[in-house]
FINUVO-658858 format. One record per residue (C-alpha): residue in one letter; x, y, z. Coordinates in pm, whole numbers, padded with zeros to 5 digits, always signed. Last residue first. Layout:
N
aXYZ;...
//
This chain:
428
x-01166+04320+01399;x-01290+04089+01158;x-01248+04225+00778;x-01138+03911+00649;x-01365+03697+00799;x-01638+03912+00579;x-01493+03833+00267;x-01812+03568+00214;x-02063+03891+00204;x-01811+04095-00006;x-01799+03816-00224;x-02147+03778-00291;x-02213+04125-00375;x-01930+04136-00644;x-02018+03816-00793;x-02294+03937-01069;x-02028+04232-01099;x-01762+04058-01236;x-01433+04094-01002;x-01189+04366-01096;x-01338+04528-00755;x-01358+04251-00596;x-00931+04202-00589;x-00882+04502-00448;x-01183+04487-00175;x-01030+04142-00086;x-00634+04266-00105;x-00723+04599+00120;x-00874+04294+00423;x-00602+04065+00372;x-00332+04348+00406;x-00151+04558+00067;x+00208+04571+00051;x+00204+04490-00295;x-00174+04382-00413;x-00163+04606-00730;x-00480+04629-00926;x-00555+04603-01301;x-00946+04627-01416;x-01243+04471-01556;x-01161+04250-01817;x-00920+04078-01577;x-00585+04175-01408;x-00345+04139-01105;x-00076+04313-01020;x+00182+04230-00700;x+00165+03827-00629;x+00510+03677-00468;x+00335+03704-00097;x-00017+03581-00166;x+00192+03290-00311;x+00244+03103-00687;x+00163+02807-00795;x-00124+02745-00485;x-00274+02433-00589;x-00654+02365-00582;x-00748+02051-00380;x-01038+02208-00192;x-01154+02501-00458;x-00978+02817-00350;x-01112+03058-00096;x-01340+03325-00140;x-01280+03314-00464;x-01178+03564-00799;x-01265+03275-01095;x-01599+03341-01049;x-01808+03075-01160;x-02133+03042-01377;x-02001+03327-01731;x-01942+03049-01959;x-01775+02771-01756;x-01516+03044-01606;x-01523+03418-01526;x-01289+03723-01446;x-01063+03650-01699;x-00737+03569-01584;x-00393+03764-01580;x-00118+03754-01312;x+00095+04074-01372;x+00498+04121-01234;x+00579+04468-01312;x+00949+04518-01284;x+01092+04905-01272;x+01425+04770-01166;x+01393+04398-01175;x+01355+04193-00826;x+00917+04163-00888;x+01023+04106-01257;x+01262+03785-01129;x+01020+03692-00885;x+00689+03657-01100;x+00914+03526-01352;x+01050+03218-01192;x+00680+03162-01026;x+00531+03126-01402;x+00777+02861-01534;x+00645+02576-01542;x+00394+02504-01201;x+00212+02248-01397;x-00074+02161-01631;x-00451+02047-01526;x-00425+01832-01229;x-00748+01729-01086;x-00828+01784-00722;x-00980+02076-00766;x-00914+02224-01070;x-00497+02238-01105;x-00228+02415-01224;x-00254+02788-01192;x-00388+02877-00865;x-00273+03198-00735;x-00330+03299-00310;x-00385+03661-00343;x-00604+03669-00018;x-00938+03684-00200;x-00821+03381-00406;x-00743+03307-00725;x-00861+03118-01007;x-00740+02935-01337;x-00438+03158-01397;x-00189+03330-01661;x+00152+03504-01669;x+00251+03831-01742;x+00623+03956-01670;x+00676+04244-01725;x+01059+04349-01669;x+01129+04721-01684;x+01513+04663-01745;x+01640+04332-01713;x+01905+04209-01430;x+01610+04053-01253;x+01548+03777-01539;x+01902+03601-01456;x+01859+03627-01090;x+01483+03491-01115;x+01674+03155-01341;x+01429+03110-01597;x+01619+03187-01861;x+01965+03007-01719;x+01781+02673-01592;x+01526+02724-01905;x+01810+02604-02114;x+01905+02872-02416;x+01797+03022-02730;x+01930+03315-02903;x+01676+03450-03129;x+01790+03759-03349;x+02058+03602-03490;x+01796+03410-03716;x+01983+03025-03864;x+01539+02947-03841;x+01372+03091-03585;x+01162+03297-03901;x+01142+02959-04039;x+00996+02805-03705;x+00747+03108-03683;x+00577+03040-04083;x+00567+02685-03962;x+00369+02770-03707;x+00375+02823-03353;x+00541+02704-03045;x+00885+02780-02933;x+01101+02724-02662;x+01409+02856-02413;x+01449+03215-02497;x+01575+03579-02491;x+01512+03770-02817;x+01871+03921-02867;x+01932+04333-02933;x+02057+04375-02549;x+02169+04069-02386;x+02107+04177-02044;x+01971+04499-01934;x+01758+04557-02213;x+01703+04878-02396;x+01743+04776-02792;x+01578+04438-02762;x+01446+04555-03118;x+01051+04476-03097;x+00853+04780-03216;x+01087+04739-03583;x+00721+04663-03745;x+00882+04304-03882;x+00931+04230-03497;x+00601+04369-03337;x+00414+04168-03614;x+00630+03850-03533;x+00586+03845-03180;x+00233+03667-03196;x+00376+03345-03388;x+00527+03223-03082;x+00693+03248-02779;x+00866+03082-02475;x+01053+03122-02168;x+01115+03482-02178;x+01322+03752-02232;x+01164+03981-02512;x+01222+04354-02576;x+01049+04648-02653;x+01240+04996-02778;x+00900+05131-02925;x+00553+05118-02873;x+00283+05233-03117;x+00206+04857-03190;x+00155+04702-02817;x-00231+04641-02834;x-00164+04364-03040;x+00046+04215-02823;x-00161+04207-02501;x-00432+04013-02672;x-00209+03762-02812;x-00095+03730-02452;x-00419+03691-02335;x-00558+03485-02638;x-00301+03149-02646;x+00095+03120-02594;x+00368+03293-02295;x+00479+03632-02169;x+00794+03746-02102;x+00879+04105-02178;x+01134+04380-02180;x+00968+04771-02140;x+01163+05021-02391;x+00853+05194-02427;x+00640+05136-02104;x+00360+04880-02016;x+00176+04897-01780;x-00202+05025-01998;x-00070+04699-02230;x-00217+04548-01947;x-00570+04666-01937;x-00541+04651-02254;x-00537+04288-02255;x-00797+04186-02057;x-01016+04432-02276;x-00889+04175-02581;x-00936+03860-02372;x-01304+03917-02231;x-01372+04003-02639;x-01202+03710-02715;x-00851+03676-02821;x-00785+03482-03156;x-00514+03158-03082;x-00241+03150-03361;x-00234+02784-03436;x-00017+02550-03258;x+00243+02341-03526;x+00386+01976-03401;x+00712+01970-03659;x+00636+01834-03996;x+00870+01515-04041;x+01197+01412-04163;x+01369+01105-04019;x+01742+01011-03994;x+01771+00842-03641;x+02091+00842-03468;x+02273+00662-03194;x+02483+00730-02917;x+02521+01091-02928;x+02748+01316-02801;x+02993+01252-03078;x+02747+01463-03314;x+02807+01775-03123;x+02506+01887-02934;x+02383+02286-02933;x+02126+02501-02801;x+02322+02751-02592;x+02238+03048-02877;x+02137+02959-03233;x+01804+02757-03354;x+01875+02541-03689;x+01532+02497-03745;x+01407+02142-03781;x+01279+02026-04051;x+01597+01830-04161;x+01522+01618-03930;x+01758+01400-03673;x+01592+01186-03419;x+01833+01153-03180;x+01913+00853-02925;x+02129+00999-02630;x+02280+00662-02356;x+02365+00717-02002;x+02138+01100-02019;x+02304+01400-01818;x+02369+01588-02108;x+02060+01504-02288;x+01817+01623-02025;x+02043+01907-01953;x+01954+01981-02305;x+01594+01906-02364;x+01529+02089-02065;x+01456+02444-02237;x+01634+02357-02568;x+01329+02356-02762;x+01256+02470-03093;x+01566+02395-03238;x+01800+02134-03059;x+02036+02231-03292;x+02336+01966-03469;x+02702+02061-03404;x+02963+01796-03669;x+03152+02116-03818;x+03038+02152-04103;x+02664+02134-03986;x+02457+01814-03863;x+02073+01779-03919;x+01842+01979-03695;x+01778+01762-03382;x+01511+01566-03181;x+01611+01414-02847;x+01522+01110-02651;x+01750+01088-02401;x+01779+00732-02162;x+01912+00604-01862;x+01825+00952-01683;x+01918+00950-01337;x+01742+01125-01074;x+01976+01141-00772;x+02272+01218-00911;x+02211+01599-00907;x+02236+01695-01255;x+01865+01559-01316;x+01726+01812-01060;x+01899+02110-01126;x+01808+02087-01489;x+01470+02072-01360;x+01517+02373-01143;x+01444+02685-01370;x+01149+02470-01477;x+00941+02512-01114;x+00840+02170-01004;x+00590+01959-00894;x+00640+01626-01050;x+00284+01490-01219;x+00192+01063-01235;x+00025+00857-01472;x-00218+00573-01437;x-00385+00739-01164;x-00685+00840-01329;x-00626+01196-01309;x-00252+01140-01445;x-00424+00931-01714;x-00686+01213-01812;x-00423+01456-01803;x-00177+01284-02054;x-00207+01404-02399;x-00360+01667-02337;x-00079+01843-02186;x+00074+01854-01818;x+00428+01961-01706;x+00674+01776-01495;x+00628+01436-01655;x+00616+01078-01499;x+00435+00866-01770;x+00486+00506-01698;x+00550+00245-01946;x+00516-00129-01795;x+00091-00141-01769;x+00042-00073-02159;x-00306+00078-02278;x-00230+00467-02194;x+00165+00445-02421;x-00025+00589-02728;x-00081+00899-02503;x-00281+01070-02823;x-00185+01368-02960;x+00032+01656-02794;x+00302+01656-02503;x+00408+01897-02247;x+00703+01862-02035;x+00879+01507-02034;x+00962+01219-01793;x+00879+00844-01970;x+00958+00534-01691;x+00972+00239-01749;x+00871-00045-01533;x+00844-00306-01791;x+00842-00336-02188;x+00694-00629-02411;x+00377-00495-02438;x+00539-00130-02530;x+00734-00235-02809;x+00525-00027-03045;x+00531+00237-02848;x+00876+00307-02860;x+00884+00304-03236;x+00574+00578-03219;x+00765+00769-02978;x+01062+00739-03224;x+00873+00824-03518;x+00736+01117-03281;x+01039+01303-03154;x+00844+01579-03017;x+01019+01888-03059;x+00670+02097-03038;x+00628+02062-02704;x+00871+01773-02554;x+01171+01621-02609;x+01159+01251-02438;x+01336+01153-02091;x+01326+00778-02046;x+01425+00642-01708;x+01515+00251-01697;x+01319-00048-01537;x+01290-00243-01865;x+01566-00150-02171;x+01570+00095-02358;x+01853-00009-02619;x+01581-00178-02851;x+01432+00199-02947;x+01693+00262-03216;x+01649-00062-03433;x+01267+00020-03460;x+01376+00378-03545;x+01582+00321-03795;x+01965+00328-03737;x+02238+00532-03804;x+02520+00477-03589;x+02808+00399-03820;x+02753+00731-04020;x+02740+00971-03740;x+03067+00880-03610;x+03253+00846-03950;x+03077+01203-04000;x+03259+01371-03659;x+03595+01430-03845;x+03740+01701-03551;
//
């Protein structure tokens, strides 16, 4: 197919690009590290003159440059920075959802997107440009979009899998090269480092893994270096994998679905992470409706999944994005994985939290959650559960076996305390 006459009459700058949204219309933008910023900026710079719009996205970085403009509206499905203050103030709203059903979501009809915002590796050969280091809903996103805008940059890895859009699936394009958004490796802590082998304690050679960014799952990593056979199937990663990788401990080699392939939807990292991504056979990367999807994860082998928390209850009840009444992130994927491990052969499903917040004042282990907290994920999905001080299993255990459980990987200055406020539990 000759795709360049295509490409070549629709280049446009970014000012040019942003003047087909037009006021009331839905505006999905890439998100995480993919963010298309010269056309952000662009977009924000007609923001007085804009009304009723609407931007959906997952997690964004910087400053909201949209927070001063009354007719752009952030409605986004994951939390960041960027926009928690405004979604706590009311000037921007949160959609409750889990990822794997996103896609769902803008398929069905009833959530149109008028507008894609998308940012792409440059064209090959044959006219297919990546989405890079995020296809998770970038690409139903697109595919359902009216009208696709892309920012095209030749600093963007050309990621392989299900993360593809021909060049005559796009309405306009945007030539500009930029530094993608790049997270720095995250140390543990001390609290993070025990936290983490306590779980590296579950895990089995040949064990697959999902587990997402910052000093627990760093933690957990570098505790996995005598392994062998490991493999990855999860949502996102970054620059902690590639130790395990160059050390041959991570070869995909006993998986139960796409054996010798690092399963994913995103990335986050550094630039060292996005070359590694970069034309790599290794990483096949695909929408978080098929990643996520529990049915997809359950056909792995010895699934772990390990996913993070702000507090939980004595009951098992997880809350994971929220304090209070203010939101904090988003469901994303964590409740997807906690059900397709819990459904794998051998699956070990592990929430992970240290035992403490605000420097040692509040137990994150609670009688009952804050008023307002969320509940991500059930008393009935949770099975382990970990902090500096122990792993426990809450599987088939009652209210009353869950509270001592969960106490007993509790810090001590709240142990006596919660026994005395666990008391309804034990009634009868």
């Amino acid at each position: 197919m000759e795709w360049k006459p295509h490409y070549d009459s629709r280049k446009l700058s970014p000012a040019q690009a942003v003047t087909h949204i037009k006021n009331g219309q839905k505006v999905f933008i890439s998100g995480n590290a993919s963010m298309p910023r010269a056309l952000i900026a662009a977009l924000a710079d007609r923001a007085g003159e804009l009304k009723e719009v609407e931007l959906n996205h997952l997690l964004t970085f910087g400053e909201d440059p949209f927070k001063s403009f009354e007719g752009v509206r952030d409605n986004a499905w994951f939390l960041g920075p960027a926009i928690r203050d405004a979604v706590n103030e009311g000037k921007s709203d949160y959609i409750p959802i889990f990822l794997s059903e996103i896609a769902k979501l803008v398929r069905g009809g009833n959530w149109p997107i008028h507008v894609a915002m998308i940012h792409v590796s440059p064209p090959d050969q044959f006219g297919y440009m990546s989405y890079g280091v995020e296809c998770s809903i970038t690409k139903p996103c697109a595919e359902a979009a009216e009208l696709v805008i892309a920012q095209v940059n030749p600093r963007m890895p050309r990621a392989l899998g299900d993360c593809f859009i021909h060049v005559t699936e796009v309405d306009y394009f945007v030539e500009q090269e930029e530094e993608l958004f790049e997270l720095p490796l995250k140390e543990a802590s001390d609290v993070e480092e025990r936290i983490g082998k306590n779980i590296a304690e579950l895990i089995d050679d040949g064990a697959t893994l999902q587990l997402g960014i910052g000093g627990i799952p760093n933690a957990v990593l570098n505790q996995l270096r005598n392994h062998k056979d490991l493999g990855i199937h999860t949502e996102m990663f970054s620059d902690g994998i590639l130790p395990l990788l160059s050390a041959g401990v991570l070869n995909n080699q006993k998986k139960g679905l796409h054996r010798g392939k690092i399963m994913t939807s995103f990335a986050m990292g550094s630039r060292d992470l996005y070359d590694a991504i970069d034309n790599n056979p290794i990483f096949e990367f695909r929408p978080s409706h098929y990643v996520n999807d529990p049915f997809v994860i359950a056909q792995n082998h010895n699934m772990v999944a390990i996913n993070s928390a702000i507090s939980i209850d004595l009951t098992g009840q997880v809350n994971s994005d929220s304090m209070g009444h203010n939101i904090f992130s988003g469901i994303g994927g964590q409740v997807d994985f906690i059900r397709g491990a819990s459904r794998c052969p051998g699956g070990k499903p592990i929430i992970a939290l240290p035992s403490t917040a605000k420097g040692g004042k509040v137990s994150r282990i609670c009688p009952v959650l804050a008023p307002g907290a969320g509940v991500v994920t059930s008393r009935g999905d949770v099975h382990y559960v970990a902090t500096e001080y122990g792993v426990v299993n809450l599987f088939g255990k009652n209210v009353r076996e869950r509270s001592q459980l969960l106490i007993s990987i509790a810090h001590p200055d709240f142990r006596e305390e919660l026994e005395k406020e666990s008391f309804w539990l034990s009634r009868g």
